[in-house]
C-alpha positions as CSV (number, residue, x, y, z in Angstrom):
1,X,-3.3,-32.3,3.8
2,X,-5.8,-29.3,4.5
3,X,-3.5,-28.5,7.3
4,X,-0.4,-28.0,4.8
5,X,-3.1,-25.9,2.4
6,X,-4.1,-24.0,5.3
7,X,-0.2,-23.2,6.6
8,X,0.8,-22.4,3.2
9,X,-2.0,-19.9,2.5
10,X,-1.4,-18.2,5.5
11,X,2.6,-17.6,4.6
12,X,1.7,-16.8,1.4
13,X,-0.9,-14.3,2.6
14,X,1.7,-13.1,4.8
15,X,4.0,-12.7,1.7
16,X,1.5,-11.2,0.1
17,X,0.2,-8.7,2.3
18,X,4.2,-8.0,2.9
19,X,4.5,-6.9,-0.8
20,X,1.1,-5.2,-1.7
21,X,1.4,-2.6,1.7
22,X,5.2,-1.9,0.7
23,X,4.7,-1.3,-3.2
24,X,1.5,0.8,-2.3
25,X,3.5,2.8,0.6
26,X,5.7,3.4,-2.4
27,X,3.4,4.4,-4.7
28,X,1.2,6.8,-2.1
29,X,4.1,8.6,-0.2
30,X,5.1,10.5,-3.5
31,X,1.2,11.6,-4.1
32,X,1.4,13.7,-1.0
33,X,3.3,16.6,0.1
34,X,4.7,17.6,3.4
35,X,2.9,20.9,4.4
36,X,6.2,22.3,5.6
37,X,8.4,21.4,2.5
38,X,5.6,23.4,0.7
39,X,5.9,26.4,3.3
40,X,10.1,26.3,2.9
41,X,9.0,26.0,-1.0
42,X,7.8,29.9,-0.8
43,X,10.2,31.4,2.1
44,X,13.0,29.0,1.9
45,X,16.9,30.5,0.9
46,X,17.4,29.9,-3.0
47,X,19.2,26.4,-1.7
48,X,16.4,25.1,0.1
49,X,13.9,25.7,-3.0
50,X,16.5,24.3,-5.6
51,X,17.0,21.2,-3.5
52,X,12.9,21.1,-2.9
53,X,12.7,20.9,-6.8
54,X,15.3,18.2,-7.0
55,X,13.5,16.5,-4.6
56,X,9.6,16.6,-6.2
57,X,11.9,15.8,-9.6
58,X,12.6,12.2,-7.8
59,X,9.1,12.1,-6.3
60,X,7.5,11.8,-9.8
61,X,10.2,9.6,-11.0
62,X,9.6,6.9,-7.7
63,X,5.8,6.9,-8.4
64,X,6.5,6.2,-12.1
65,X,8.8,3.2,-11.2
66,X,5.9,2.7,-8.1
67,X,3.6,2.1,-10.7
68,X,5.4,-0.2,-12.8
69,X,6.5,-2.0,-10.2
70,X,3.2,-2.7,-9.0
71,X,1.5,-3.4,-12.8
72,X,4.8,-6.1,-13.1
73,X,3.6,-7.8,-9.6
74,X,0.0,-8.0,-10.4
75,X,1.2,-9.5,-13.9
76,X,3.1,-12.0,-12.1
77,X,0.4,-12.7,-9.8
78,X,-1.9,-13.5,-12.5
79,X,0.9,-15.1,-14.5
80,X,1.8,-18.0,-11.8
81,X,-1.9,-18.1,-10.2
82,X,-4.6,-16.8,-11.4
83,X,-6.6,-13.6,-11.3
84,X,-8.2,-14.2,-7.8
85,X,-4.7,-14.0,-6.3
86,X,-4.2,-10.3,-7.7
87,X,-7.4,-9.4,-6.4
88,X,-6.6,-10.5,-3.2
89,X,-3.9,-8.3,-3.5
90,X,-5.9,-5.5,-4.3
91,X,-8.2,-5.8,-1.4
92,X,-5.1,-5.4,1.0
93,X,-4.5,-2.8,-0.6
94,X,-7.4,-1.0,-0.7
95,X,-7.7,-1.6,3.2
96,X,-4.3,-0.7,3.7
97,X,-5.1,2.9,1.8
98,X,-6.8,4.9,4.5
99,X,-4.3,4.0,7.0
100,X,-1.4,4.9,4.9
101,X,-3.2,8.1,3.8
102,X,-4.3,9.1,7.9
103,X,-0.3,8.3,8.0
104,X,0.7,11.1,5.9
105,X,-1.8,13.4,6.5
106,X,-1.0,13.4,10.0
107,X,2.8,12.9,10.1
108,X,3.0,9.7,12.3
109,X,2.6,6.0,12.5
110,X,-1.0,5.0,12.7
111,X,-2.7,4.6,16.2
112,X,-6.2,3.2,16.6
113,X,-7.0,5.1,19.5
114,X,-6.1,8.4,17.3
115,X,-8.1,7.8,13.9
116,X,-12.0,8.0,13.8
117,X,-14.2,5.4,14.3
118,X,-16.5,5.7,11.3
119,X,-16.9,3.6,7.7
120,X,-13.6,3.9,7.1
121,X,-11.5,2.6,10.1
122,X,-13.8,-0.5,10.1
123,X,-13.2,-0.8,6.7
124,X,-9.7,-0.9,6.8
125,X,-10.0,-3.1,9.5
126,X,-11.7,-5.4,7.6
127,X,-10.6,-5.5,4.6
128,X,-7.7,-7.2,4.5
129,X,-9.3,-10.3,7.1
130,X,-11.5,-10.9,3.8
131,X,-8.5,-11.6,2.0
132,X,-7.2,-15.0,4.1
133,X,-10.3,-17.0,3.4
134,X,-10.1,-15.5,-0.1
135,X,-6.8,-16.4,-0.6
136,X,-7.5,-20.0,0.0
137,X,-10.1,-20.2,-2.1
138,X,-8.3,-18.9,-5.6
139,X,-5.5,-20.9,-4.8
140,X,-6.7,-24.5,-3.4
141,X,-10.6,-24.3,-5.1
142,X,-11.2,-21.9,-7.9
């Protein structure tokens, strides 16, 4: 039986995890701008700015839907489980946050050997490993 609890909280951790990184990559990615969109911005051809203001226009509509997208799956979380799940959920994503940021800051996908090894690497690191055992708990025990 703790062998099904245990195989089950790992899938749903996985399902988890899944969801929380891909509705907080949709939420983030709007918040930032592309250093060169904001350089065509000011010399771009009267084109290139319109289509630049069309574009930030759906940037601010995304991170509104981002946002209630991600208050509906934390209601839903606490709705069917309980409020340990959704804070699970916001542990990955707080230790998915400096990756994604380092992301966009630096224009490509994350590499280990690239980023800085200080507080924040290791915490990212870590973060989301607190989660499994965590999970378990607020599902099988709390």
């Amino acid at each position: 039986m703790i062998i099904t609890n245990i195989l089950i909280t790992i899938l749903f951790y996985l399902i988890l995890m899944y969801l929380s990184i891909n509705l907080l990559g949709f939420l983030v990615r709007g918040l930032f701008y592309d250093p060169e969109i904001n350089r065509l911005k000011q010399e771009g051809h009267e084109f290139i700015k319109n289509e630049i203001k069309k574009s930030e226009r759906a940037d601010k509509i995304i991170n509104v839907i981002a946002l209630i997208l991600i208050v509906t799956f934390f209601y839903f979380l606490f709705h069917f489980w309980n409020i340990g799940v959704v804070a699970v959920a916001v542990i990955i994503m707080i230790g998915r946050l400096p990756d994604l940021i380092w992301e966009i800051k630096h224009g490509v996908k994350i590499n280990p050997k690239m980023m800085d090894k200080n507080v924040l690497y290791y915490m990212s690191a870590f973060l989301p490993w607190i989660g499994l055992p965590l999970l378990y708990y607020f599902i099988y025990i709390f």
